[in-house]
PDB file with SEQRES, HELIX, SHEET and CRYST1 records, atoms N, CA, C and O in Angstrom:
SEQRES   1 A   73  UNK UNK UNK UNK UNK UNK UNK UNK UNK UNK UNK UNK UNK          
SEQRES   2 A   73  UNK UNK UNK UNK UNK UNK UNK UNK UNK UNK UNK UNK UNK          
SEQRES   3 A   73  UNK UNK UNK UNK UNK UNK UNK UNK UNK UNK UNK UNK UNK          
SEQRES   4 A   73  UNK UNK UNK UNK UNK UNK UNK UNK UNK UNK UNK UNK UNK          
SEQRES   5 A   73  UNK UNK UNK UNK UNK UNK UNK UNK UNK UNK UNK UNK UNK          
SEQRES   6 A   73  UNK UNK UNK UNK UNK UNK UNK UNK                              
HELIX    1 AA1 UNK A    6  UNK A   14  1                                   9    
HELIX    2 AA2 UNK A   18  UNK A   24  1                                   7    
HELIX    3 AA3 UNK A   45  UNK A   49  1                                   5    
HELIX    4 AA4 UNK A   52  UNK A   55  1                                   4    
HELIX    5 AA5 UNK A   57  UNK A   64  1                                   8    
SHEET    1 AA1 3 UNK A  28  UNK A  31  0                                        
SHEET    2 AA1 3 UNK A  36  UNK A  39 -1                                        
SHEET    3 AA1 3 UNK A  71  UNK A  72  1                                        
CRYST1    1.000    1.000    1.000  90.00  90.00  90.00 P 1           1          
ATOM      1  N   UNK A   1     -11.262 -13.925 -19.092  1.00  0.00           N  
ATOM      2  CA  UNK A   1     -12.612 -14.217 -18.634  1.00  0.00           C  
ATOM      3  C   UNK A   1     -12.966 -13.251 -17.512  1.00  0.00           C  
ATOM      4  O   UNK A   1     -12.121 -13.160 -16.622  1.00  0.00           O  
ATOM      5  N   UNK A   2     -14.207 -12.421 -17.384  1.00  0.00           N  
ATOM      6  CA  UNK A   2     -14.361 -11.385 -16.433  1.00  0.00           C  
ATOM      7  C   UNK A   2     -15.261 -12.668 -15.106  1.00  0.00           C  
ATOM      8  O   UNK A   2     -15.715 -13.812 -15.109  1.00  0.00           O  
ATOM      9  N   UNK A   3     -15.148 -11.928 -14.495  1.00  0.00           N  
ATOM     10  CA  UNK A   3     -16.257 -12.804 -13.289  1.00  0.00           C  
ATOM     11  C   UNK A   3     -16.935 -13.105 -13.838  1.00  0.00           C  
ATOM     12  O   UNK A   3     -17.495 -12.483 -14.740  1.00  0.00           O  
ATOM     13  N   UNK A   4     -17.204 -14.671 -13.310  1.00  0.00           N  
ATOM     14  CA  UNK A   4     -18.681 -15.042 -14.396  1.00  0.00           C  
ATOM     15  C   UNK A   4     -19.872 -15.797 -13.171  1.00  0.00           C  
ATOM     16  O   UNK A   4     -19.327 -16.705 -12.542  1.00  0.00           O  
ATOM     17  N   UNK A   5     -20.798 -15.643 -12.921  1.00  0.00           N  
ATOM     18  CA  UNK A   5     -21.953 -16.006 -12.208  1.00  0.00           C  
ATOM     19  C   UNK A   5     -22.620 -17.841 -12.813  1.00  0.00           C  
ATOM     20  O   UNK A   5     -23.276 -18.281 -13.757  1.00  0.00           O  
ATOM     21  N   UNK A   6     -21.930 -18.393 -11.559  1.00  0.00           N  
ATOM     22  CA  UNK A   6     -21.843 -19.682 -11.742  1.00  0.00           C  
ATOM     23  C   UNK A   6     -23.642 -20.445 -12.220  1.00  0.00           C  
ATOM     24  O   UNK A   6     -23.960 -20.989 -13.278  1.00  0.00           O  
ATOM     25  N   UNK A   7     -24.451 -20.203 -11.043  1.00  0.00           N  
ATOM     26  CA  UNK A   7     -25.486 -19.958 -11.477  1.00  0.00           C  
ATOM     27  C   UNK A   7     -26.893 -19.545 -12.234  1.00  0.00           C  
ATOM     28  O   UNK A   7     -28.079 -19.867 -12.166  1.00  0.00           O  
ATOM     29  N   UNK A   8     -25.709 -18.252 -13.324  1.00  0.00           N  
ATOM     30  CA  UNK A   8     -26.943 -17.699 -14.301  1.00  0.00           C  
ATOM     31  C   UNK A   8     -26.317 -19.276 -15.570  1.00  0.00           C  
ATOM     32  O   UNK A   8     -27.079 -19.630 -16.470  1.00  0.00           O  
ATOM     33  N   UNK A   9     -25.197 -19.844 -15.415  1.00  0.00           N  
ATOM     34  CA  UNK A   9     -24.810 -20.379 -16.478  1.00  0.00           C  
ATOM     35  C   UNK A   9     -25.302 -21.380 -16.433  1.00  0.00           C  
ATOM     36  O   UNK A   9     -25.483 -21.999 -17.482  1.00  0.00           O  
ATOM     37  N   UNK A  10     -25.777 -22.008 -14.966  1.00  0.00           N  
ATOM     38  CA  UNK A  10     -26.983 -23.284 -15.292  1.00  0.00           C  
ATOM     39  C   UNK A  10     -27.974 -23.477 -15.286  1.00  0.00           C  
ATOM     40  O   UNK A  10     -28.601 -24.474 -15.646  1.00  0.00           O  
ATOM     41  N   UNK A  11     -28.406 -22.174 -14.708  1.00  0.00           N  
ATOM     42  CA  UNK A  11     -30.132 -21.545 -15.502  1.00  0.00           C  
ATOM     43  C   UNK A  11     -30.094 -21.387 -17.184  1.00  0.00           C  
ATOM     44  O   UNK A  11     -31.080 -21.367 -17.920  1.00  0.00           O  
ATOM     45  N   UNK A  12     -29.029 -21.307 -17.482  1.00  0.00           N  
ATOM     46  CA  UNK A  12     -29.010 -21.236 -18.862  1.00  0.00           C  
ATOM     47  C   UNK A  12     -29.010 -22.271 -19.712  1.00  0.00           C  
ATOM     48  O   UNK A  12     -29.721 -22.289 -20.716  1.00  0.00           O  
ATOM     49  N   UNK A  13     -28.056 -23.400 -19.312  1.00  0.00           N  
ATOM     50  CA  UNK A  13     -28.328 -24.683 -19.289  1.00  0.00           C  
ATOM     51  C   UNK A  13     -29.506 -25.201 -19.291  1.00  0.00           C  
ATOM     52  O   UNK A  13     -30.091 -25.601 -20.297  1.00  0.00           O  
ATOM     53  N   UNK A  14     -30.094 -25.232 -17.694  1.00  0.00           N  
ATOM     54  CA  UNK A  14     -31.177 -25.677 -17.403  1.00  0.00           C  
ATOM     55  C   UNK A  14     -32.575 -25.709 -18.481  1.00  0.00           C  
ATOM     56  O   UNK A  14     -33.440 -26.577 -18.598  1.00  0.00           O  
ATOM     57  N   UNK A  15     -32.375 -24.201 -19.303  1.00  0.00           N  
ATOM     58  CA  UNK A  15     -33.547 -23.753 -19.755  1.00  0.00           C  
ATOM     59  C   UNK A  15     -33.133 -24.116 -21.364  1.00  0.00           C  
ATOM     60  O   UNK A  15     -33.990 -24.122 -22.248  1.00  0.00           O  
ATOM     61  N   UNK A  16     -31.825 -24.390 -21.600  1.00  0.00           N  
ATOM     62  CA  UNK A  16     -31.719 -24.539 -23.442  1.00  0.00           C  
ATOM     63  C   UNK A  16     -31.122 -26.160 -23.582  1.00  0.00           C  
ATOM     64  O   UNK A  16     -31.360 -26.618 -24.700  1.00  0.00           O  
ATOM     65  N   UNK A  17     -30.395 -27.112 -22.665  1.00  0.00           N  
ATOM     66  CA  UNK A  17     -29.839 -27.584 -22.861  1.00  0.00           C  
ATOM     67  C   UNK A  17     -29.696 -29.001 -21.634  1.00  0.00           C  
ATOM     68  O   UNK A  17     -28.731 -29.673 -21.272  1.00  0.00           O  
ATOM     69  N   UNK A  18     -31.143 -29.014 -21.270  1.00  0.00           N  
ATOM     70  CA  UNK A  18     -31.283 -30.208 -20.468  1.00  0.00           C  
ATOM     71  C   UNK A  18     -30.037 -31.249 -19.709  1.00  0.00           C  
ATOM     72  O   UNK A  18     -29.580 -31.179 -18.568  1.00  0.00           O  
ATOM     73  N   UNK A  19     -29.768 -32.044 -20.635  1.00  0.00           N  
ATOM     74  CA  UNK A  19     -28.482 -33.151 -20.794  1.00  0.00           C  
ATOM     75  C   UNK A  19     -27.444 -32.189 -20.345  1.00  0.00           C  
ATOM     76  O   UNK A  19     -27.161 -32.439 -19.173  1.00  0.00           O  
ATOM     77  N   UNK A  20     -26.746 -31.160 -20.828  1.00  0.00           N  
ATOM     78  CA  UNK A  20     -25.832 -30.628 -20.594  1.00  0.00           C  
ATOM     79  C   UNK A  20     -26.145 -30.331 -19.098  1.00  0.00           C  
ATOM     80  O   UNK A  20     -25.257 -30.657 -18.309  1.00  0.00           O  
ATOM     81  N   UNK A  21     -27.452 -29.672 -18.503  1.00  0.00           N  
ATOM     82  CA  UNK A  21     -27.919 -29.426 -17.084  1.00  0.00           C  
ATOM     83  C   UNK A  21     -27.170 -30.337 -16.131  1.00  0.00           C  
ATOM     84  O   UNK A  21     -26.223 -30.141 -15.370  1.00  0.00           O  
ATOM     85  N   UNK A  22     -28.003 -31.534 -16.461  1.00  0.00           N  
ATOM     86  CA  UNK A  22     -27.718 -32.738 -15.607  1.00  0.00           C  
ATOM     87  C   UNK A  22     -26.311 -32.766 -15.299  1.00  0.00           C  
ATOM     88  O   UNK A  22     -26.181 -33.120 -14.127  1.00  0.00           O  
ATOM     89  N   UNK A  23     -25.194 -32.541 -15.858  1.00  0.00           N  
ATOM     90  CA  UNK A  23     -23.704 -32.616 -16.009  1.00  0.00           C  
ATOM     91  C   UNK A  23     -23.266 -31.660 -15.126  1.00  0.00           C  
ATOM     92  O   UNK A  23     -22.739 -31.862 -14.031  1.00  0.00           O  
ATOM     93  N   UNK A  24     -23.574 -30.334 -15.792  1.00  0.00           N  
ATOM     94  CA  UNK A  24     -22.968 -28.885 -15.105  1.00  0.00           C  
ATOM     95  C   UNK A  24     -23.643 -29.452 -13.728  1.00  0.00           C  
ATOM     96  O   UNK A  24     -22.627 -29.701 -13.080  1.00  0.00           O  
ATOM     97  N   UNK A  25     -24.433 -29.705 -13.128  1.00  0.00           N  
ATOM     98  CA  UNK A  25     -24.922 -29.331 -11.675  1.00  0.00           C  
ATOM     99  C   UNK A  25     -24.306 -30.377 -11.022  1.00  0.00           C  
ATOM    100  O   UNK A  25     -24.510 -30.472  -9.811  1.00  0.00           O  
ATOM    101  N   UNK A  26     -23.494 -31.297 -11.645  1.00  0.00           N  
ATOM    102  CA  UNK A  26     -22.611 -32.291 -10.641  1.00  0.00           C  
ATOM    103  C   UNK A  26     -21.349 -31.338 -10.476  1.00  0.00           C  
ATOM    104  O   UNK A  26     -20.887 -31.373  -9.335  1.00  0.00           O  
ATOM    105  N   UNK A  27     -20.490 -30.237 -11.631  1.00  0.00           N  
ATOM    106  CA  UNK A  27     -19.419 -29.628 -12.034  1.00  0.00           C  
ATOM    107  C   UNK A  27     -19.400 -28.899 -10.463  1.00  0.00           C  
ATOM    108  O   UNK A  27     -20.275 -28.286  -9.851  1.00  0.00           O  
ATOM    109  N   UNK A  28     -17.943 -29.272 -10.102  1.00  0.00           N  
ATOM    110  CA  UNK A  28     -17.595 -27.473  -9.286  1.00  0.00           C  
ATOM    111  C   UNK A  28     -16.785 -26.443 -10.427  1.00  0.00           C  
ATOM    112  O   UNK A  28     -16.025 -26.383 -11.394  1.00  0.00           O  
ATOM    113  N   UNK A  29     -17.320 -25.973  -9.804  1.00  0.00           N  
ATOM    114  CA  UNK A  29     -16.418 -24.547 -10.744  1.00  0.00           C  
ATOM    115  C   UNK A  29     -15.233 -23.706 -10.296  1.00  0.00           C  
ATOM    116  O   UNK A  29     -15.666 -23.035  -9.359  1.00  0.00           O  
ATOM    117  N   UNK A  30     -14.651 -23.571 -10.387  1.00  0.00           N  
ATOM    118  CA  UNK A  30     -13.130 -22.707 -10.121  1.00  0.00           C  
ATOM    119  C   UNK A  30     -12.616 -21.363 -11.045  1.00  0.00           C  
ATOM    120  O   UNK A  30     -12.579 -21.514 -12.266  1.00  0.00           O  
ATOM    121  N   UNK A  31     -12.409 -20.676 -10.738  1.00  0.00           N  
ATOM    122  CA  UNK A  31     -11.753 -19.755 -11.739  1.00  0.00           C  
ATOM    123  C   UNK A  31     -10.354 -19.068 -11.668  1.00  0.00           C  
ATOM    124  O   UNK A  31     -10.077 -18.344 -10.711  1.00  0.00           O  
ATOM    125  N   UNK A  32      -9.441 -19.305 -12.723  1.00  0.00           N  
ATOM    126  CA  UNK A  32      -8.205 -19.460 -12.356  1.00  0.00           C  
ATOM    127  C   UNK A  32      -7.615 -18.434 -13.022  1.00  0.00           C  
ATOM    128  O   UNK A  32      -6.738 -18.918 -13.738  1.00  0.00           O  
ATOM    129  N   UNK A  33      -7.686 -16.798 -13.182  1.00  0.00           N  
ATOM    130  CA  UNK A  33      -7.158 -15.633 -13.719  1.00  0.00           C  
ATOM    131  C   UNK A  33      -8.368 -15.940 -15.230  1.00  0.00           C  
ATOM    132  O   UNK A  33      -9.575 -16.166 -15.138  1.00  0.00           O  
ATOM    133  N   UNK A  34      -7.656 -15.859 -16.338  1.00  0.00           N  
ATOM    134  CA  UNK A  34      -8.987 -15.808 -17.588  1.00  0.00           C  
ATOM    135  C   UNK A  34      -9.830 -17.542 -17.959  1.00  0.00           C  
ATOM    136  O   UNK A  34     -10.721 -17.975 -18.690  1.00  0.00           O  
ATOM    137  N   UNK A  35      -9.096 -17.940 -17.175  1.00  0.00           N  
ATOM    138  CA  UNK A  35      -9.482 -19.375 -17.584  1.00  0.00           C  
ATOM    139  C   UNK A  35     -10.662 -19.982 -15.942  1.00  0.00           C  
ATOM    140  O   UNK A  35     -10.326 -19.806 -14.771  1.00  0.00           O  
ATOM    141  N   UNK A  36     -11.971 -20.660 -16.401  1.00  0.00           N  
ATOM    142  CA  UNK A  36     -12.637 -21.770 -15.523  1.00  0.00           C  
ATOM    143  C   UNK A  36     -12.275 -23.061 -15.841  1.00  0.00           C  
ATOM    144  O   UNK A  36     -12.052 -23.667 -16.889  1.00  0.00           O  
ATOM    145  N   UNK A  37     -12.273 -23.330 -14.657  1.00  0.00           N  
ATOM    146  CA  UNK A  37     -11.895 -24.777 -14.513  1.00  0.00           C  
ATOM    147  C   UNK A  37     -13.125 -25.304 -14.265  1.00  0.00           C  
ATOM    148  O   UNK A  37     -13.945 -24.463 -13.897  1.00  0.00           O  
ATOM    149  N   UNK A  38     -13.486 -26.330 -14.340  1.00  0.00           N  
ATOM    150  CA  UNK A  38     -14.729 -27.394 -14.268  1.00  0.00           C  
ATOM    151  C   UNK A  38     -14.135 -28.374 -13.479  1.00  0.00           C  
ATOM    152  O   UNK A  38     -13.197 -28.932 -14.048  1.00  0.00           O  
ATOM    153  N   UNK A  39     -14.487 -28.943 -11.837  1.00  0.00           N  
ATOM    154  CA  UNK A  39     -14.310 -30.332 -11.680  1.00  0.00           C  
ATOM    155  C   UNK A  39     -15.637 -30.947 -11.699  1.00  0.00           C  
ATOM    156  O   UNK A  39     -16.714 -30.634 -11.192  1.00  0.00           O  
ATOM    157  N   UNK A  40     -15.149 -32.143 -12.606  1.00  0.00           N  
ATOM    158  CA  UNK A  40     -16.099 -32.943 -12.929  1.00  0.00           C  
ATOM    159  C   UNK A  40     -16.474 -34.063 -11.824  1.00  0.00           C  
ATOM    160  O   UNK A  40     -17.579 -34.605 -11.847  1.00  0.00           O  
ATOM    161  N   UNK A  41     -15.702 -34.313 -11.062  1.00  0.00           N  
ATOM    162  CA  UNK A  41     -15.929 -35.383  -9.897  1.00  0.00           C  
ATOM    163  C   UNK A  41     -16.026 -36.581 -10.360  1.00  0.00           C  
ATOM    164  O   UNK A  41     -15.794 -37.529  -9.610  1.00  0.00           O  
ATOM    165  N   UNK A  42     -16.354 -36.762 -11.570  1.00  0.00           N  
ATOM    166  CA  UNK A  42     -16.672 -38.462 -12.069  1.00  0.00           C  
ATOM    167  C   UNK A  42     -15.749 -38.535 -13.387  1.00  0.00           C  
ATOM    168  O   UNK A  42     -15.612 -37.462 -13.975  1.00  0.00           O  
ATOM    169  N   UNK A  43     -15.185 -39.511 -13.856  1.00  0.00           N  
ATOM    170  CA  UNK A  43     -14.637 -39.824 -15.204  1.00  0.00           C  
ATOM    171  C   UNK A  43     -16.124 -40.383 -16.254  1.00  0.00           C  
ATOM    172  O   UNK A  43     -15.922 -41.117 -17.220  1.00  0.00           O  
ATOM    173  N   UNK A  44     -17.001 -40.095 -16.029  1.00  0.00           N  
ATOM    174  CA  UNK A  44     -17.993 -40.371 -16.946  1.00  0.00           C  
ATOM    175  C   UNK A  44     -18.281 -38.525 -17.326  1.00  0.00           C  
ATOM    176  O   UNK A  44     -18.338 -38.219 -18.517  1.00  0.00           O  
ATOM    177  N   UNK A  45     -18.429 -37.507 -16.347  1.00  0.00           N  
ATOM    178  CA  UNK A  45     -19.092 -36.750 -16.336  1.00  0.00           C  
ATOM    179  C   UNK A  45     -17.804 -36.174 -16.944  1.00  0.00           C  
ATOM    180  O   UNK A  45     -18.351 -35.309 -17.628  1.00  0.00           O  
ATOM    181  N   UNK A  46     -16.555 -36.027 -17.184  1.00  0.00           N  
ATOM    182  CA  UNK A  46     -15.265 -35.685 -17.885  1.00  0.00           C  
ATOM    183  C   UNK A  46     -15.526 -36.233 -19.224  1.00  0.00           C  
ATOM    184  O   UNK A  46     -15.895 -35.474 -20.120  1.00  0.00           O  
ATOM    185  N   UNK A  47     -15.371 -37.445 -19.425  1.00  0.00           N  
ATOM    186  CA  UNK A  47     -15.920 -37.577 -20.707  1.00  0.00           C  
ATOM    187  C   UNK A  47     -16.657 -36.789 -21.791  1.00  0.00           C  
ATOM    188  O   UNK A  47     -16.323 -36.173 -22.803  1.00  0.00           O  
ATOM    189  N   UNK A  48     -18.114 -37.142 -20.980  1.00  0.00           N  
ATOM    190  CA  UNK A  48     -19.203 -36.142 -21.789  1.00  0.00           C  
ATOM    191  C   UNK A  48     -19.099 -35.035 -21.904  1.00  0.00           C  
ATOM    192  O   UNK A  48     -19.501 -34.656 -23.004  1.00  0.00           O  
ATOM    193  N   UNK A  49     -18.553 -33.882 -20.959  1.00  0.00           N  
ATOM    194  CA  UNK A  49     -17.756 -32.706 -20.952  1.00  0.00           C  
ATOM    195  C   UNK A  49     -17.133 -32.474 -21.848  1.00  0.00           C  
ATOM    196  O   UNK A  49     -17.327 -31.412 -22.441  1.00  0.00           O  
ATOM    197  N   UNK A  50     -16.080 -33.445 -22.314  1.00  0.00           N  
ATOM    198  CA  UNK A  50     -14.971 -32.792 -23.525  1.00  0.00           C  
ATOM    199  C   UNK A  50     -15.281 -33.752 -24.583  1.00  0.00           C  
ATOM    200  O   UNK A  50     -14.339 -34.269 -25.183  1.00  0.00           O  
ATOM    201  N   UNK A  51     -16.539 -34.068 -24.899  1.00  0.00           N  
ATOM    202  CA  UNK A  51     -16.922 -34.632 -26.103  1.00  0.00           C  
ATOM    203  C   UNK A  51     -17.541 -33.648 -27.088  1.00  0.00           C  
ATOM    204  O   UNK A  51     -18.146 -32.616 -26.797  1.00  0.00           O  
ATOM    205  N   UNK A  52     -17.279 -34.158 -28.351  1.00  0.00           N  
ATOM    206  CA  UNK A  52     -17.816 -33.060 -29.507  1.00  0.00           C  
ATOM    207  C   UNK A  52     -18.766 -31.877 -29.340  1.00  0.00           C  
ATOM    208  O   UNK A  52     -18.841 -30.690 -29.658  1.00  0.00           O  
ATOM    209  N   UNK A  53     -19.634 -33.056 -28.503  1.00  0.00           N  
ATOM    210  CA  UNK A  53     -21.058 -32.576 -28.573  1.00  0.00           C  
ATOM    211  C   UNK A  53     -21.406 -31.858 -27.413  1.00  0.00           C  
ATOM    212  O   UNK A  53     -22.502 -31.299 -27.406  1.00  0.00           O  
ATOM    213  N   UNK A  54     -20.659 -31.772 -26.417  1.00  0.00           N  
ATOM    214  CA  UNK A  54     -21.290 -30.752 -24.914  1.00  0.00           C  
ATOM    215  C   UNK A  54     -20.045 -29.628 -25.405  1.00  0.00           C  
ATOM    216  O   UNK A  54     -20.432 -28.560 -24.930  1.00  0.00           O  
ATOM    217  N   UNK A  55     -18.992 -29.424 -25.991  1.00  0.00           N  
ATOM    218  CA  UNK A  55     -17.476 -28.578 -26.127  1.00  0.00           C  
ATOM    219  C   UNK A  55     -18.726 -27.553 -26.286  1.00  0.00           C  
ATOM    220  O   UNK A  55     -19.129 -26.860 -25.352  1.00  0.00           O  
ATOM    221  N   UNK A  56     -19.234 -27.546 -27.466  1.00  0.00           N  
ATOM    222  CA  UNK A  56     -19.564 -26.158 -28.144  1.00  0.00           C  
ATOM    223  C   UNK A  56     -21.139 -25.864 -27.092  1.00  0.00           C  
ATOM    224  O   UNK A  56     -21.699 -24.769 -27.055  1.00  0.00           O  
ATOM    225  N   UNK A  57     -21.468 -26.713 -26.563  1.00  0.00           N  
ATOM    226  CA  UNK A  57     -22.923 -26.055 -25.820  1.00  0.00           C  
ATOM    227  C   UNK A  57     -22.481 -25.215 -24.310  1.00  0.00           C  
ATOM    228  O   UNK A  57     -23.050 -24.283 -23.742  1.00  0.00           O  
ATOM    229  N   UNK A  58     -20.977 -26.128 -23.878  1.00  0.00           N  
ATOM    230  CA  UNK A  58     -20.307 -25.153 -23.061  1.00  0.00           C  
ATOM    231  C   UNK A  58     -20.454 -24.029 -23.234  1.00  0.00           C  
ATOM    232  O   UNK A  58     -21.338 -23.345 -22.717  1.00  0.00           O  
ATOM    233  N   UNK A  59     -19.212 -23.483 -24.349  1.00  0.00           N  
ATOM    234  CA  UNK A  59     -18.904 -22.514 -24.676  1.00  0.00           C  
ATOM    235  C   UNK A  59     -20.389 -21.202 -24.915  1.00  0.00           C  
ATOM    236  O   UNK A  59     -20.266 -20.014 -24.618  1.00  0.00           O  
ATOM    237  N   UNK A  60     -21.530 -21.754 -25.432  1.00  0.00           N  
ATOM    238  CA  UNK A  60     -22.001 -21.335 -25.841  1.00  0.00           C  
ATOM    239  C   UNK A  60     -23.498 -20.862 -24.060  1.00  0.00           C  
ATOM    240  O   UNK A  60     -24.148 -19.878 -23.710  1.00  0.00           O  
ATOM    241  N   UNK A  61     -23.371 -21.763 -23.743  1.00  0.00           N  
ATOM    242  CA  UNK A  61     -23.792 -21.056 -21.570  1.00  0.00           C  
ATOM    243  C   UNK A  61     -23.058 -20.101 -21.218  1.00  0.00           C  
ATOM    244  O   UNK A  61     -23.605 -19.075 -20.815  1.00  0.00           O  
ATOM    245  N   UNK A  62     -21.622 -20.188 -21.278  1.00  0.00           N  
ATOM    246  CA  UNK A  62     -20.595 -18.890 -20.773  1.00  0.00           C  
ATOM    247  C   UNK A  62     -20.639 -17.992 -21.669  1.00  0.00           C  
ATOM    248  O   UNK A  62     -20.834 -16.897 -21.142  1.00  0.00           O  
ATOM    249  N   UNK A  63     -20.537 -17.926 -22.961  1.00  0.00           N  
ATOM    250  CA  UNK A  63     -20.624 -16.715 -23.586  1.00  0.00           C  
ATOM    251  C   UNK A  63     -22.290 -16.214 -23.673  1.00  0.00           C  
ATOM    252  O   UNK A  63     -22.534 -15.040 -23.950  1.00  0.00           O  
ATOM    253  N   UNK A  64     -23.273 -17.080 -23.447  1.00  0.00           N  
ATOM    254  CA  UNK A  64     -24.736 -16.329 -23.157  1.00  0.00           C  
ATOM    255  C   UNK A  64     -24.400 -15.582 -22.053  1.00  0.00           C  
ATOM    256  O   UNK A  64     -24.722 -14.394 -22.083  1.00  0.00           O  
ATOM    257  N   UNK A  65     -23.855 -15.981 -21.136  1.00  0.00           N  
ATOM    258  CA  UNK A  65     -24.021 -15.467 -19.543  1.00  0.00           C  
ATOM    259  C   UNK A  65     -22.671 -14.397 -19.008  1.00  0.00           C  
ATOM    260  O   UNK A  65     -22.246 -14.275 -17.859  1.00  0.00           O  
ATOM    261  N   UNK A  66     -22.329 -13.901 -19.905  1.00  0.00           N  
ATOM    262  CA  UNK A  66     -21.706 -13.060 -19.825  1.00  0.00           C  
ATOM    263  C   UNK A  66     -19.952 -13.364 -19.386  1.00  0.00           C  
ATOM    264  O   UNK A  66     -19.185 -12.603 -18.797  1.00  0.00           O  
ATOM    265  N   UNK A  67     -19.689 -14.791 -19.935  1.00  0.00           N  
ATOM    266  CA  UNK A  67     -18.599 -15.629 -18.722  1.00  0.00           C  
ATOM    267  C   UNK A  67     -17.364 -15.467 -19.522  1.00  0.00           C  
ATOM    268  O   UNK A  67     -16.216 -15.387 -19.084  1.00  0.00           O  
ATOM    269  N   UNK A  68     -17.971 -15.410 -21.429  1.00  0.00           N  
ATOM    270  CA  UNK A  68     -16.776 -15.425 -21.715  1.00  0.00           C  
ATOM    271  C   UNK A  68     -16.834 -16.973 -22.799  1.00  0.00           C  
ATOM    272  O   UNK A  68     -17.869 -17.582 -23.067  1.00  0.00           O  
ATOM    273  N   UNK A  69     -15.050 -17.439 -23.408  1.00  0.00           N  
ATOM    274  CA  UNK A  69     -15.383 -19.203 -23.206  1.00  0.00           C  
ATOM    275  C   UNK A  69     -13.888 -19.055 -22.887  1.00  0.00           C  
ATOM    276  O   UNK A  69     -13.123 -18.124 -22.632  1.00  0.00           O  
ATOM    277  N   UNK A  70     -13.796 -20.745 -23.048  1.00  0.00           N  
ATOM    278  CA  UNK A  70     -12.389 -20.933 -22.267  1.00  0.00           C  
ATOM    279  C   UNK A  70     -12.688 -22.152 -21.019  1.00  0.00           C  
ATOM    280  O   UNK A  70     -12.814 -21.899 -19.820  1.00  0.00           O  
ATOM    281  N   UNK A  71     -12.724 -22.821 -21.331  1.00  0.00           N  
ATOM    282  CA  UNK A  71     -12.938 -23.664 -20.356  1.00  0.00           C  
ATOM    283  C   UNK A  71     -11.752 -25.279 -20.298  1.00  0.00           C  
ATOM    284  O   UNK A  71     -11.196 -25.898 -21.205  1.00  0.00           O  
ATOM    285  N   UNK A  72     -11.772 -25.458 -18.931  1.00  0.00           N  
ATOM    286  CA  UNK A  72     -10.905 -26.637 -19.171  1.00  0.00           C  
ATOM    287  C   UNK A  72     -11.742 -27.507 -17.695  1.00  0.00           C  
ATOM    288  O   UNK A  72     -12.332 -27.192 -16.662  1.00  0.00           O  
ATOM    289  N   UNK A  73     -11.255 -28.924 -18.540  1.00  0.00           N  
ATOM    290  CA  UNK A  73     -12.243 -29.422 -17.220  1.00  0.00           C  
ATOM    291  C   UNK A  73     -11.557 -31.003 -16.870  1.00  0.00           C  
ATOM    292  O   UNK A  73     -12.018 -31.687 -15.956  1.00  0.00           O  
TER     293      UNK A  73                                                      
END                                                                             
């Protein structure tokens, strides 16, 4: 994963992916050699994170935004 700009990825969010928004802007972010880490701070907001349905809209903010995917949270 090259440096990735924490911010263009929830403008990216923000602007394609509402629900997912709301989530990422509770997330801290970390980056740990090729891999981001996500803390989620809540076991609700972990949940929805590694459910079917936010996995691939992740992936799909970091690789718009130049981040890459790979995420663990």
């Amino acid at each position: 994963m090259s440096k990735f700009d924490w911010q263009a990825v929830l403008s990216y969010a923000q602007q394609n992916h509402t629900a997912l928004y709301a989530i990422l802007s509770k997330c801290t972010p970390a980056q740990d050699g090729d891999k981001l880490i996500l803390y989620a701070g809540r076991k609700f907001n972990k949940t929805k994170l590694d459910s079917a349905k936010y996995r691939p809209l992740i992936n799909e903010c970091l690789e718009h935004t130049g981040a890459g995917s790979g995420v663990e949270i």
